[in-house]
Each structure stands twice: as C-alpha cells, then as structure tokens.
RODO-2510 file (C-alpha; in nm, 4 decimals, decimal comma):
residues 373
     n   res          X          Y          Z
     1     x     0,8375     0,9227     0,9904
     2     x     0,5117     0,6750     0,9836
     3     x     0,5799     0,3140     1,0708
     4     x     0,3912     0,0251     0,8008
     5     x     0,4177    -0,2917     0,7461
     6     x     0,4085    -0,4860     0,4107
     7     x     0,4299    -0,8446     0,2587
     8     x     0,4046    -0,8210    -0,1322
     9     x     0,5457    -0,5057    -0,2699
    10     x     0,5236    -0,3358    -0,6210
    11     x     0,7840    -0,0800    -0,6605
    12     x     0,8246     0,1816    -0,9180
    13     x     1,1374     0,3441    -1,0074
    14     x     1,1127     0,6844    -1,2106
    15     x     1,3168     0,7777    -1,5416
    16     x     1,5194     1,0322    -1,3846
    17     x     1,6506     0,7052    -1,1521
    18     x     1,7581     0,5072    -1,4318
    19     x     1,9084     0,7851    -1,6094
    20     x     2,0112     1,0582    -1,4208
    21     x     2,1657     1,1909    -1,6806
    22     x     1,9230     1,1494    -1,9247
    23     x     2,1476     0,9570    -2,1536
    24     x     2,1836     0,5573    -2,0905
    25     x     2,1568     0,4081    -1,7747
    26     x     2,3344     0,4348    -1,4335
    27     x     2,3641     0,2652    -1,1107
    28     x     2,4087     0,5278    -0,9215
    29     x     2,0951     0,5374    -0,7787
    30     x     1,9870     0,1491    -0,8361
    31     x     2,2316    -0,0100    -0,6233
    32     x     2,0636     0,0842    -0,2729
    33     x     1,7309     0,0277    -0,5077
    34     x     1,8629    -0,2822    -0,5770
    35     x     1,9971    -0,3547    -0,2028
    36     x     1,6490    -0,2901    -0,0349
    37     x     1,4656    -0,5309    -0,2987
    38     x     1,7734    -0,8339    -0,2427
    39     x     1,6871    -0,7096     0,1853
    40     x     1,3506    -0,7793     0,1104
    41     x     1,3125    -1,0742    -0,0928
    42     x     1,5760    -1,2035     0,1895
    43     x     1,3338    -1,1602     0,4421
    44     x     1,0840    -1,3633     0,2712
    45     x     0,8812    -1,0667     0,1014
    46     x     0,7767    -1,0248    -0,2744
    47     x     0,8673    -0,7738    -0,4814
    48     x     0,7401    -0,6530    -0,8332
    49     x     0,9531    -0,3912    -1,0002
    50     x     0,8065    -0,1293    -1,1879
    51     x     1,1160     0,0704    -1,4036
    52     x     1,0705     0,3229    -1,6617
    53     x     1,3595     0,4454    -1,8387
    54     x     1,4338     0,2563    -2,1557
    55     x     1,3430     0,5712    -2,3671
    56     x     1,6491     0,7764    -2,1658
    57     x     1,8489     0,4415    -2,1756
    58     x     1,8630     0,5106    -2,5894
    59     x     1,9619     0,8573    -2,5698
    60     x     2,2486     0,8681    -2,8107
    61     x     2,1956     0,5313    -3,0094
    62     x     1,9159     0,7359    -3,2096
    63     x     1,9899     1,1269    -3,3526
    64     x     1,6561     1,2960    -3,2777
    65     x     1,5752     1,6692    -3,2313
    66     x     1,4206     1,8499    -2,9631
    67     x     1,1158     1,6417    -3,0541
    68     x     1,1373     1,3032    -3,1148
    69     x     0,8797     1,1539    -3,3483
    70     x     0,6879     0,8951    -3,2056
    71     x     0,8562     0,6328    -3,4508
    72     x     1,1992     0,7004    -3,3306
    73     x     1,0748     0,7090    -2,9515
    74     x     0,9266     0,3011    -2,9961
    75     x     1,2773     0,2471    -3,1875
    76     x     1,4621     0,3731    -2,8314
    77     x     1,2493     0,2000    -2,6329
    78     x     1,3568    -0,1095    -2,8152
    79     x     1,7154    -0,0259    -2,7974
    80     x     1,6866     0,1260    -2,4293
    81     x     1,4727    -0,1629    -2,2835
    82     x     1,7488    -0,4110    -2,3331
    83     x     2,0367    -0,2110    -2,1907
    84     x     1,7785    -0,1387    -1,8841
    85     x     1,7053    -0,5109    -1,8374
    86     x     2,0825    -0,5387    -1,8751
    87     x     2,1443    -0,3013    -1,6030
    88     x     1,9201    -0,4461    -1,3363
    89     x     2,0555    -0,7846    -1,3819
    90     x     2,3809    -0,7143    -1,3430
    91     x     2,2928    -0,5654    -0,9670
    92     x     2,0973    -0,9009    -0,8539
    93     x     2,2335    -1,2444    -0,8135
    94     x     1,8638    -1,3782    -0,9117
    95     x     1,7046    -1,4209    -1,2145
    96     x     1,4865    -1,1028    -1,3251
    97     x     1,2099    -1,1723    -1,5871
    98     x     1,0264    -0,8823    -1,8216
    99     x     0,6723    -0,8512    -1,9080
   100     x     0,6152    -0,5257    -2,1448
   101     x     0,2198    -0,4461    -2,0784
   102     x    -0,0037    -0,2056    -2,2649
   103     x    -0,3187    -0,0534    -2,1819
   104     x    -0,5157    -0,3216    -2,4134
   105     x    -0,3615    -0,6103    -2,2179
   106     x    -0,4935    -0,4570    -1,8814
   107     x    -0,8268    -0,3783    -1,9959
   108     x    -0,9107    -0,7279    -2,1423
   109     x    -1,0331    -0,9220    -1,8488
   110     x    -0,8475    -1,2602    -1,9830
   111     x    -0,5064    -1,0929    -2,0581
   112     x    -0,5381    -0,9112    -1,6665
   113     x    -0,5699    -1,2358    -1,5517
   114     x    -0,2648    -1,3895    -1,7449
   115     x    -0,1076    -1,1156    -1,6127
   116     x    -0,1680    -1,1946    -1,2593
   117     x    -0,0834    -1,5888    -1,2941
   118     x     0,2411    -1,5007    -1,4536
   119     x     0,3991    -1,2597    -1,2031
   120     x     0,2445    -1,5313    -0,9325
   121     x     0,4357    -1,8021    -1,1188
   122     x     0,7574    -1,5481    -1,1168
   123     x     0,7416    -1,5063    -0,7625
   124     x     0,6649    -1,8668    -0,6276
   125     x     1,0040    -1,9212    -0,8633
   126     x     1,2042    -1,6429    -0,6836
   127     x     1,2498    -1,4618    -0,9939
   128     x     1,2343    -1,0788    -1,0095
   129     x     0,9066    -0,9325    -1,2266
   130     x     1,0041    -0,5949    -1,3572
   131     x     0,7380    -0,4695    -1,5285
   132     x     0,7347    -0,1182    -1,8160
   133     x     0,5021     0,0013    -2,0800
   134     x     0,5342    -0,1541    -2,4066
   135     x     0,6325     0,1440    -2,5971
   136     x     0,7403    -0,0520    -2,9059
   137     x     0,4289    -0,1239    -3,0175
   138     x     0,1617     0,0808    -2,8437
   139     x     0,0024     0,3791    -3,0174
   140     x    -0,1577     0,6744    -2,7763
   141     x    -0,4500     0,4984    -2,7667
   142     x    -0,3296     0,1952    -2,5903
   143     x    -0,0761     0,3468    -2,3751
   144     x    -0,1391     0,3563    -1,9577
   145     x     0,0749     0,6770    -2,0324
   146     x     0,2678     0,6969    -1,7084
   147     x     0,4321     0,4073    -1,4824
   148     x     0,3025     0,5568    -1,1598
   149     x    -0,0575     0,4417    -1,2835
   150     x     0,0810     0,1175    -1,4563
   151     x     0,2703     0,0628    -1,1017
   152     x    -0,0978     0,1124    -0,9631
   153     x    -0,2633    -0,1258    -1,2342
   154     x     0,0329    -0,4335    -1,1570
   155     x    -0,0583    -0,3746    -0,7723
   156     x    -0,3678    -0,4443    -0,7840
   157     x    -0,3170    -0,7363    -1,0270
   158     x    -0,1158    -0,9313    -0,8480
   159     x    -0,3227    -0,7808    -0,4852
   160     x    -0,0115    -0,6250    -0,3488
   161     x    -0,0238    -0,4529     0,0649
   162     x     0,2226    -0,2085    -0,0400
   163     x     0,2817     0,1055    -0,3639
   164     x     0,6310     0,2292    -0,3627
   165     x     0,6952     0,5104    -0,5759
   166     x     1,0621     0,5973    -0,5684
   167     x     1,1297     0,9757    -0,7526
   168     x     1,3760     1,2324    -0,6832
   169     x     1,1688     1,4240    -0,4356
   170     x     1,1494     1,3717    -0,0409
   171     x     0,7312     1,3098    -0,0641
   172     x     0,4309     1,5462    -0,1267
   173     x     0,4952     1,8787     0,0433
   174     x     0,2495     2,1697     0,1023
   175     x     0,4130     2,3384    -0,1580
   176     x     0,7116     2,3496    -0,4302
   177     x     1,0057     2,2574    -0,2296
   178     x     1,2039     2,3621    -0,4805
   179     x     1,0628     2,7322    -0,5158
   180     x     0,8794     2,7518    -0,1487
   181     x     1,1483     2,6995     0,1270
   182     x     0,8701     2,7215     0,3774
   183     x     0,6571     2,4258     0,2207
   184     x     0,6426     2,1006     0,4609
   185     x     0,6622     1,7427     0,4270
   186     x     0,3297     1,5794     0,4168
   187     x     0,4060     1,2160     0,6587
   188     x     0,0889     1,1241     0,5908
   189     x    -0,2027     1,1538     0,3561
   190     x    -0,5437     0,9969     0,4576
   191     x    -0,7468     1,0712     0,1810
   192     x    -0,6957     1,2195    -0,1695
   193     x    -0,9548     1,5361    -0,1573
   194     x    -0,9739     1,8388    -0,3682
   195     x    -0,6969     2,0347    -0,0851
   196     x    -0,4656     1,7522    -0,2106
   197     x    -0,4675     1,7804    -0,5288
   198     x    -0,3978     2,1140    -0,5882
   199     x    -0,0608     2,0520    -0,4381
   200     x     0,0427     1,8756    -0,7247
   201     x     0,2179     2,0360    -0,9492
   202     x     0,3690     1,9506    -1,3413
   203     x     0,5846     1,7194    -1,4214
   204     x     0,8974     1,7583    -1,1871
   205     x     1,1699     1,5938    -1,4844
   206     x     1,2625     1,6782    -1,8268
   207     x     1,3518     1,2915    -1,8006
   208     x     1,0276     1,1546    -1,7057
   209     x     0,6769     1,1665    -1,8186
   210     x     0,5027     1,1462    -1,4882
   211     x     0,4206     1,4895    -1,2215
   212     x     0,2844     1,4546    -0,8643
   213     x    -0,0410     1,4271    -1,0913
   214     x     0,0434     1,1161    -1,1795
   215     x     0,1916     0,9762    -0,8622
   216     x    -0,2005     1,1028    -0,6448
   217     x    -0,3837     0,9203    -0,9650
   218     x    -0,1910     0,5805    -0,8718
   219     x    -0,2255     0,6257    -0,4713
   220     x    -0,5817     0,6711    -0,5020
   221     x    -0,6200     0,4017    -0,7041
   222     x    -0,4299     0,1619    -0,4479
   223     x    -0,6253     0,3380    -0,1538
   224     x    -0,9444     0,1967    -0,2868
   225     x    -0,8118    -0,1007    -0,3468
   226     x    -0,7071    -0,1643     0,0378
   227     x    -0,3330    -0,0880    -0,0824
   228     x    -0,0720     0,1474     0,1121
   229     x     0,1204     0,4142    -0,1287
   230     x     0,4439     0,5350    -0,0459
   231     x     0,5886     0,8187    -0,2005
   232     x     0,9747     0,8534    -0,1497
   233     x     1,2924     0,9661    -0,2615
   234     x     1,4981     0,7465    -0,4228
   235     x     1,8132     0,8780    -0,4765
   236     x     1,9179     0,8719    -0,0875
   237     x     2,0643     0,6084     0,1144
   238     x     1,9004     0,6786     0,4152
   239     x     1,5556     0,5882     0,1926
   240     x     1,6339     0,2656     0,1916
   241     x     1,7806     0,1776     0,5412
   242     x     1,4196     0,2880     0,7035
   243     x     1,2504     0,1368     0,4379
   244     x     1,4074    -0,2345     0,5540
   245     x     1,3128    -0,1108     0,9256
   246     x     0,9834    -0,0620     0,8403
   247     x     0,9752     0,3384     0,8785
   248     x     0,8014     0,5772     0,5344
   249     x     1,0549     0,8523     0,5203
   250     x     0,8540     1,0307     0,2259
   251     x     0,4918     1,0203     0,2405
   252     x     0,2678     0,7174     0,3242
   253     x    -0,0854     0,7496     0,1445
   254     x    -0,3339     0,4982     0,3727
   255     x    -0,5514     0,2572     0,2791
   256     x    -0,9160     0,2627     0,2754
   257     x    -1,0639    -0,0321     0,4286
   258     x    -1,2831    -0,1574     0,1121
   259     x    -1,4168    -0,4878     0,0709
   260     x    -1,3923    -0,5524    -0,2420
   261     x    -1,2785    -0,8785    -0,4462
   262     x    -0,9855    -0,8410    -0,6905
   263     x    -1,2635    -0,8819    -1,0240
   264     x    -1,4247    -0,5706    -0,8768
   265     x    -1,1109    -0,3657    -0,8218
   266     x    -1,0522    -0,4643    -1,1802
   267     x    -1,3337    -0,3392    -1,3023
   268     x    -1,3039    -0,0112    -1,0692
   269     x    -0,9644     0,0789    -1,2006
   270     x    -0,8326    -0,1292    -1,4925
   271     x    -1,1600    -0,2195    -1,7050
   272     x    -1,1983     0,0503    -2,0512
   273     x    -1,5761     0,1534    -2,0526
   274     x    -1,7090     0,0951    -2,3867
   275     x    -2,0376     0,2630    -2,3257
   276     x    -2,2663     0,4641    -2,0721
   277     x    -2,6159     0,3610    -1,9168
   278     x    -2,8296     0,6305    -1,7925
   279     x    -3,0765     0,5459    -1,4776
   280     x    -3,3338     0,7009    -1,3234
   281     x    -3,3460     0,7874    -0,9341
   282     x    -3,5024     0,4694    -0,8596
   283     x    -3,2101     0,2560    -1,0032
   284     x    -2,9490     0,5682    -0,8410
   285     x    -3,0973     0,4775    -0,4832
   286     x    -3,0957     0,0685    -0,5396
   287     x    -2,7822     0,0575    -0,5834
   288     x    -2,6021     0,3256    -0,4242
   289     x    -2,7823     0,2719    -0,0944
   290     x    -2,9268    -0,0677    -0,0946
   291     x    -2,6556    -0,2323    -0,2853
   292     x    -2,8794    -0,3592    -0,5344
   293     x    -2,7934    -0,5327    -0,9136
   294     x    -2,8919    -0,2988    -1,1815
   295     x    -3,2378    -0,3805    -1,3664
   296     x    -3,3531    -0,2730    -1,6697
   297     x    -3,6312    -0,0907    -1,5291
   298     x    -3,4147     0,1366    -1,4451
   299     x    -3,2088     0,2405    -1,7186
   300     x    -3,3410     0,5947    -1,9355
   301     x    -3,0430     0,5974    -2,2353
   302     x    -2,8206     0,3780    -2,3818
   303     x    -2,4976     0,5586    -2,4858
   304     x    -2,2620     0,3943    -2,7413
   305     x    -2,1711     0,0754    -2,8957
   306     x    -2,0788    -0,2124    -2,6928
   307     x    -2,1309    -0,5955    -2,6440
   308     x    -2,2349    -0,8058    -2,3320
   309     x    -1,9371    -0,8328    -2,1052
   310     x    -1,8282    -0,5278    -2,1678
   311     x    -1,7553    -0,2292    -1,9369
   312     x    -1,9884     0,0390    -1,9267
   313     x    -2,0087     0,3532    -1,7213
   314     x    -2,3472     0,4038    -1,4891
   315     x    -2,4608     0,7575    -1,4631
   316     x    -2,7224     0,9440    -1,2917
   317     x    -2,8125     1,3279    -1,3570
   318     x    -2,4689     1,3778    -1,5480
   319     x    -2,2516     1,2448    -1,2459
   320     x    -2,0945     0,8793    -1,3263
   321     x    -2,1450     0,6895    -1,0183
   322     x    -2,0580     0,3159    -1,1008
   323     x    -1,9199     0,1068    -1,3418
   324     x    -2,0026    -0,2527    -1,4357
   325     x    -1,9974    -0,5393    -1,6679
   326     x    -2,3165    -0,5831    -1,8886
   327     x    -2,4791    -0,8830    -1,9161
   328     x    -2,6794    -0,7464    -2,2493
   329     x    -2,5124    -0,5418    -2,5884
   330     x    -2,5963    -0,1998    -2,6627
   331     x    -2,8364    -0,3185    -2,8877
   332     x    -3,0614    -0,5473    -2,6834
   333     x    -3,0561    -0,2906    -2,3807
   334     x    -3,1879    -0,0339    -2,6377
   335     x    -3,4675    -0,2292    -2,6496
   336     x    -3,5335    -0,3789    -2,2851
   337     x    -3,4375    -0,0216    -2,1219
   338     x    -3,7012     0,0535    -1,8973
   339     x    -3,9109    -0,2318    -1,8720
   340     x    -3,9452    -0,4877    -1,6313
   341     x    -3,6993    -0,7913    -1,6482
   342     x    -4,0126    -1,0364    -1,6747
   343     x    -4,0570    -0,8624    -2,0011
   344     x    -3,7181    -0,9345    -2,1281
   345     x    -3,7940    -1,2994    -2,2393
   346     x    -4,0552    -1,1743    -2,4749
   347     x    -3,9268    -0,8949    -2,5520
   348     x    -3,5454    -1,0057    -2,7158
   349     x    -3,6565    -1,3924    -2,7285
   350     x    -3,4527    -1,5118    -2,4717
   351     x    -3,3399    -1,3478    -2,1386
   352     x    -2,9538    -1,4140    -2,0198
   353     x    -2,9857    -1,2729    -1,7075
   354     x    -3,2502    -1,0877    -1,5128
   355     x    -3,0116    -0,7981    -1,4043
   356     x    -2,8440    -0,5386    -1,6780
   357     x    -2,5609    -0,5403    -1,4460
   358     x    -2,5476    -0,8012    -1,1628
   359     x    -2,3969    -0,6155    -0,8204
   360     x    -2,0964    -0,8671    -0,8097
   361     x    -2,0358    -0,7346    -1,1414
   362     x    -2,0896    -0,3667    -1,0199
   363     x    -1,8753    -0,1007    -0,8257
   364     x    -1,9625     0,2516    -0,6898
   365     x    -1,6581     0,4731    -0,8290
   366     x    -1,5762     0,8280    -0,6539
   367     x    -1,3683     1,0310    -0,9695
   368     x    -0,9787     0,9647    -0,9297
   369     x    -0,7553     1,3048    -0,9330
   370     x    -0,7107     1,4017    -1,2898
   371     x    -0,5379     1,7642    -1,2258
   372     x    -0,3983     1,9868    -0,9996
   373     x    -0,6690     2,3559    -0,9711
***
C-alpha cells in the first residue's frame, strides 16, 4: 500500500456501485461509501461526489429492449436520478445538493466558473455536492461521455489534492485479473506512458459505460493538473478503513508538479477547440522553449471557424502542441497571419492585442490516453 495525504476530495462512484444489480439502486456497497465521506467531512475535509447510476436506477420503470433508444435512456435518467439522489440522502445526516453538468457547461469559460463558485458555496455550507452527467437533455455531442473524465473535469474545477475512483476492481494490474491469475497489482503509477496504456482493457461492466480507458484518461488529466488519482475498489470494507488512515489500497496515480493556474488547467483539459492555428518553427521554438506568447508572425494556416476568445488548437508539422485562447476571430487572423504585429493596426483597423495568443492564455498539451494498443 502507498501512504497520501489529501484535503479536498472528488470522488467518483461507478454504475455497477449504485446498482449492482443493474436494476434500481442498492446500498450495499454505499454505506461504507457513505461512512468514509461522513469520516471525512468529520475530520474537517471536503468532499465532492461524483455518482453515475441513474440510468441502472430506472431499470424496470421503462420496458426497453436489448437496446435502448436514446429517448428512453434521457427518460431513465430522469426517473433514475431521483431515486439515486433519494438513495444517497437517506445514508447521510447532511444535506446533499445536485448539479447535473454537460459537456457545454464545462467548456464555456463563464458556466466553468459558476460551476466552481457553486460547489465552493456547497462546501463552505457543509452540504454534500454530488455531481452526474445531465443525460436528460444532452445529445452525443454535448455529453463528457463517461464520469471518470467528468470526475476529472469537477476536480480540477473546484482545484481538488485528491481523484478517487471507486469501481469493482482492486486497481490497474499488469494484466486481466480476471483472465490472467499471474497479473499484479500496480501500487503505484508515476506517469501515464504508452506501456500503461496498453494495460487497459474494455469496459469491465455491462452496467457501466466507463473501461480502465476511461479511468487513465481522467488520472492523466488530474496528474497535470498537480492532482493525485486513486484507483480503488469499492465494494470492500477494508477500502475504506485505509482510506480514513491515509493508506491507497488500489492504485495511486502521482502528481506532476505543474505550475499552472486553474484558467490554464481549464483551458488544458476542459476548454472545446473551435479551430486550429498552424505555426512555423520559429513560433514552435518561442513558445515551447522560451515560453513565449504566440505572434502572428508566426502563424502559416488558419483552420476553421471561430471567434476571439475562443479555444483553438496550436500545431506544428501535424503534431498539436498547445492550446490557447485567441485574442483575434478566424477571420481577422486570416488576414494578419504571418505578418508582424506592428502591421496589425493597419492592417484590420484596429489591433486588440499584439499577441494571437497571449502565454497566460496558452498551455503546452502532451496527448491524453485515448486507447489501449
């Protein structure tokens, strides 16, 4: 076991914790969930809850096939959400509160931030934040698609020290524990490279949407983000009681040591680019090595429609390497790309800012796991 220390937790619990059974919810597994969070919070630390489940929580109330159509699945999360809010109130002697999030409401820098100042307000109240998708309303486009990464995304929101990801396996392994007797508990995982990766396998639950995948997408996230992931089983006791003593029984994914404010790990992680800006090797060395703003100078080809403030990707001989907030649309780079900024003034009439994208504004992104080789 690996020793760690925390002060403001998010914790995600899986589908296949809610509802073991895969029809409406249980507490057999989120009592000593729900024991470790009251330990916590009694101890003076904050907690966020992430849950999924409310889909399984409405197995039953709808008839549905092997498939279920994508209208019937928002109809049971409506129906399931309540009886899972239902079911983790009646285990706390608190008040719990519910924010439903979609992918839209991270992305857009003002609704992130609304975000954060509620769950702060929550917290300074002593109320419980449990956080899920908003699967009524969100269409494929706007979904985060998984809790592990939404658990990720409300971490670095509200600038959490600690990821718990409760599931029904022990941690990451070297192999399939389930098929490969010989395959050993990882303790600890100090960075996410290629070698990890391919350990992950599918999707472990017919309950849950989420694989290991998923769960190595999130930790990386939080590792560049300063932010401890711990990967655990949470249908055990024992879990729990080393949690509260301050031991990782599963697998504890460090943190890097970044400096970087809570805007830029937004715009690292959370922020949707709308558009791509090529750059020459000139702009590439600026501000890879010398930390520089990005000028227009620089930039070779605009790619796609987008409008100042927006995110856009920064990429350099087909490799993204950064991603930033533009100070200019689409349309007015198109026409200052590769000139000097002095020329910007008489070039578009006016000149907003003398950088494309200003380095505060700016972050150097390595590419997060996205599948298992």
């Amino acid at each position: 076991m690996t020793a760690f220390n925390w002060q403001t937790a998010v914790i995600k619990i899986g589908s296949a914790l809610v509802s073991p059974d895969g029809t409406g919810t249980s507490d057999k597994f989120l009592s000593n969930i729900a024991h470790f969070i009251t330990e916590c919070r009694r101890q003076g630390k904050d907690i966020v809850l992430v849950s999924s489940g409310s889909v399984a929580a409405a197995r039953g109330e709808i008839r549905t096939g092997q498939k279920v159509s994508p209208g019937k699945k928002a109809a049971m999360a409506a129906i399931g959400q309540t009886k899972m809010m239902a079911t983790w109130s009646s285990l706390f002697d608190f008040t719990c509160a519910q924010l439903l999030l979609t992918v839209e409401d991270l992305n857009d820098r003002r609704r992130f931030v609304n975000i954060k100042n509620t769950i702060e307000q929550l917290l300074d109240h002593n109320v419980l934040p449990i956080v899920n998708e908003n699967d009524t309303v969100a269409i494929d486009q706007s979904k985060v698609g998984d809790n592990d990464n939404l658990a990720a995304h409300t971490a670095i929101a509200v600038q959490a020290d600690c990821l718990i990801i409760c599931t029904d396996v022990d941690g990451l392994y070297t192999g399939n524990p389930r098929l490969d007797p010989s395959a050993k508990l990882l303790s600890s995982v100090d960075t996410i490279d290629d070698n990890i990766v391919r350990l992950a396998g599918g999707a472990g639950s017919s309950v849950g949407t989420g694989g290991m995948i998923t769960k190595l997408q999130a930790a990386q996230k939080c590792a560049q983000s300063g932010i401890q992931t711990l990967l655990v089983n949470g249908t055990k006791t024992e879990t729990f009681t080393k949690l509260v003593s301050g031991n990782c029984p599963g697998t504890l994914f460090l943190a890097k040591d970044e400096d970087s404010t809570a805007r830029q790990d937004w715009i690292k992680h959370t922020s949707n680019p709308k558009g791509e800006l090529v750059i020459d090797h000139g702009a590439y060395l600026a501000v890879t090595e010398r930390g520089a703003s990005l000028l227009s100078a620089g930039i070779t080809q605009v790619v796609g429609k987008f409008v100042a403030n927006d995110a856009v990707l920064v990429t350099h001989e087909g490799k993204v390497i950064g991603k930033g907030l533009a100070a200019y649309s689409s349309a007015e780079i198109q026409q200052i790309k590769g000139v000097k900024s002095a020329q910007i003034q008489d070039i578009l009439g006016y000149s907003d800012s003398a950088e494309v994208l200003h380095r505060d504004d700016f972050v150097l992104i390595k590419p997060i796991a996205s599948k298992a080789h």
